[in-house]
N, C-alpha and C positions, 0 to 999 in steps of 0.2 A: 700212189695215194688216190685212192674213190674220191668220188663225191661225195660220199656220206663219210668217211673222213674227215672232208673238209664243215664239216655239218658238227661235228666232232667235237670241235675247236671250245664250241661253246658248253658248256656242262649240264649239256643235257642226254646223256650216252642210251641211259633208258629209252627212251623218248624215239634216236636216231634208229634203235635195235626195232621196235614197234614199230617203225616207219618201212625201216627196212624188208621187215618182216610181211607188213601189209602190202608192198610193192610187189613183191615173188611170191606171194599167196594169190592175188590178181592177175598177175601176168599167166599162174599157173594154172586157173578155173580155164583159160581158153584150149590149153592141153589138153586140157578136161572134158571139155565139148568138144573138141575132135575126134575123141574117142566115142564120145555119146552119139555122134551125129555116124559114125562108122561104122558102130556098133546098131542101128536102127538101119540103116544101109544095107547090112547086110544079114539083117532078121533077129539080130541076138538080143529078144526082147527083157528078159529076166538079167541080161547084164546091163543092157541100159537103164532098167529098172535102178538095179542095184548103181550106178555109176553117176543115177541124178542124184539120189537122195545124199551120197558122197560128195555131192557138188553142193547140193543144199547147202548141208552142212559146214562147207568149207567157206561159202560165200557168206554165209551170218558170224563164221569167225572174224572174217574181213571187216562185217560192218563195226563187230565189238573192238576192234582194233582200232579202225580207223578214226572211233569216236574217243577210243583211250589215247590215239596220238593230238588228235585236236585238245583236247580236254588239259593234256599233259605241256602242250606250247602255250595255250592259254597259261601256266601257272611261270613258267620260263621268262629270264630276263632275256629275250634273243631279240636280236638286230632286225629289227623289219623288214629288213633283203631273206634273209635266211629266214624265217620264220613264211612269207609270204609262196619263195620260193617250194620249201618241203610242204604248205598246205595245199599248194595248189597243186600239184604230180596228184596226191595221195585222195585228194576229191577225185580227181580223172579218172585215175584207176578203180577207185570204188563205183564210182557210174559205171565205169566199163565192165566191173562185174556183173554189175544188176543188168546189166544188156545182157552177159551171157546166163545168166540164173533165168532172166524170160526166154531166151531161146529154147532152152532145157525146157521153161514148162509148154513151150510149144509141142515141142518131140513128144514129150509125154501123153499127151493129148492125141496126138496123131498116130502111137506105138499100136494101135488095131488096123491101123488102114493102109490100104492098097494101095501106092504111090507109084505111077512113071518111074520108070527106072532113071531117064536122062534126068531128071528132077532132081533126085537123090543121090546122082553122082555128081551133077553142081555143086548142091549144095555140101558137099563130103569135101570136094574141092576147095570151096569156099572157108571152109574152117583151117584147112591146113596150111591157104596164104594170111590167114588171121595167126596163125600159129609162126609162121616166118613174121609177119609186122612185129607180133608181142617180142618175141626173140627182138628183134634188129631193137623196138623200145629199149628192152630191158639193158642192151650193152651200151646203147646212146646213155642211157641215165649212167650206168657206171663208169663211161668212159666221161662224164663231165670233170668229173676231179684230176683226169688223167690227163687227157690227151681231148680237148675242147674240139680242136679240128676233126678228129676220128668220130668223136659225139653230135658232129654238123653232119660228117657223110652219112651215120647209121640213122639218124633223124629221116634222112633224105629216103634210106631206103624204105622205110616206113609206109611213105607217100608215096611209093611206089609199088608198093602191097596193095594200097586202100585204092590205085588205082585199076588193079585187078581185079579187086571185088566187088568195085563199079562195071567194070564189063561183065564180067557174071550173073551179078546184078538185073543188067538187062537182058540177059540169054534168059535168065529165070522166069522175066514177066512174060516174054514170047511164049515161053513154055506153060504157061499158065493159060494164055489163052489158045491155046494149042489144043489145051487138055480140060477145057471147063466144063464140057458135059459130061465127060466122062469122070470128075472132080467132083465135082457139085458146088453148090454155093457156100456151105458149110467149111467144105475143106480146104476152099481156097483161102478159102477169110484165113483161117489156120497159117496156111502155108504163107499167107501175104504178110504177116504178122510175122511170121517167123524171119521172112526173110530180110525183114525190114529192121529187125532186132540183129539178125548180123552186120548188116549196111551201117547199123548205129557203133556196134563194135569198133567196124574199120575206121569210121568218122572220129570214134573216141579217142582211137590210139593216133590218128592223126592229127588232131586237137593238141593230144600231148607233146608229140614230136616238135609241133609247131612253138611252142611253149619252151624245147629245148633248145631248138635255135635260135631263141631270144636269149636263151641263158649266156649261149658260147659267144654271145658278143657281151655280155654285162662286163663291165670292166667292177 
């Protein structure tokens, strides 16, 4: 039995399927910019083109969800434990989309210009230990109904992600000033934005994690 099983209980199944649904539609947008960030890495601009506005898209389903799951526990007789618990995940991960929908308009923005290659392979790096955290997330959230103790380790590994994108992190600003004249003032700003918009990513999903280690001791 999930966690959203246990969410179940109460009769509100619509409700838990939207919940559901907005969780793995967020966790999935970071996929999404790996792909975005790969594909601008390694020139393929008309596909990254095509793979924002795919993202766009997916990211304003997110927020129409996320507003139809609030909107729908607002109408719900639910237990203030469960109610508090499934709004608070499902704020998280919509923040953490809107981090990754600005990173995408970063890219976009910068898909003419000439970038340091070691730049561009951080930051390609940087998406894909965002892409392990979301993963380790998503199995912490389904392993709470399961197995509580397995939902503390996969938490843990989370923060342990967001700790690698902290060292990258700073290999990136070195590399910024490394490369400022030849950057310019324009494009750093760009790039400092951008990369500040992943940094918030890794923060968000460790935000969450932290939030599930609270859970696996709630009696």
């Amino acid at each position: 039995m999930s966690w959203f099983d246990l969410f179940r209980k109460e009769p509100t199944s619509n409700t838990m399927f939207l919940a559901q649904k907005q969780i793995s539609k967020a966790i999935g947008t970071i996929t999404e910019l790996r792909e975005i960030m790969l594909g601008f890495a390694e020139g393929k601009i008309s596909e990254v083109e095509k793979n924002i506005k795919i993202l766009f898209v997916n990211e304003a389903e997110i927020d129409d969800i996320r507003r139809s799951v609030l909107n729908e526990l607002a109408k719900q007789d639910l237990s203030s434990k469960y109610r508090q618990n499934l709004i608070h995940i499902v704020k998280c991960l919509d923040l953490m989309a809107d981090h990754v929908k600005d990173s995408a308009r970063n890219i976009k923005i910068l898909l003419n210009t000439k970038l340091p290659k070691e730049i561009m392979d951080i930051n390609v790096k940087i998406t894909e230990v965002l892409v392990n955290a979301a993963v380790f997330l998503g199995t912490a959230i389904e392993m709470l109904g399961i197995n509580p103790p397995q939902a503390l380790e996969f938490s843990k590994k989370v923060d342990e992600q967001e700790h690698i994108v902290d060292e990258y992190y700073l290999k990136v600003k070195a590399l910024f000033l490394k490369n400022d004249k030849e950057l310019g003032m324009a494009t750093l700003l760009v790039l400092k934005d951008l990369l500040e918009c992943l940094e918030k990513i890794a923060d968000t999903l460790a935000d969450t994690a932290d939030y599930i280690r609270a859970l696996t001791t709630t009696k």
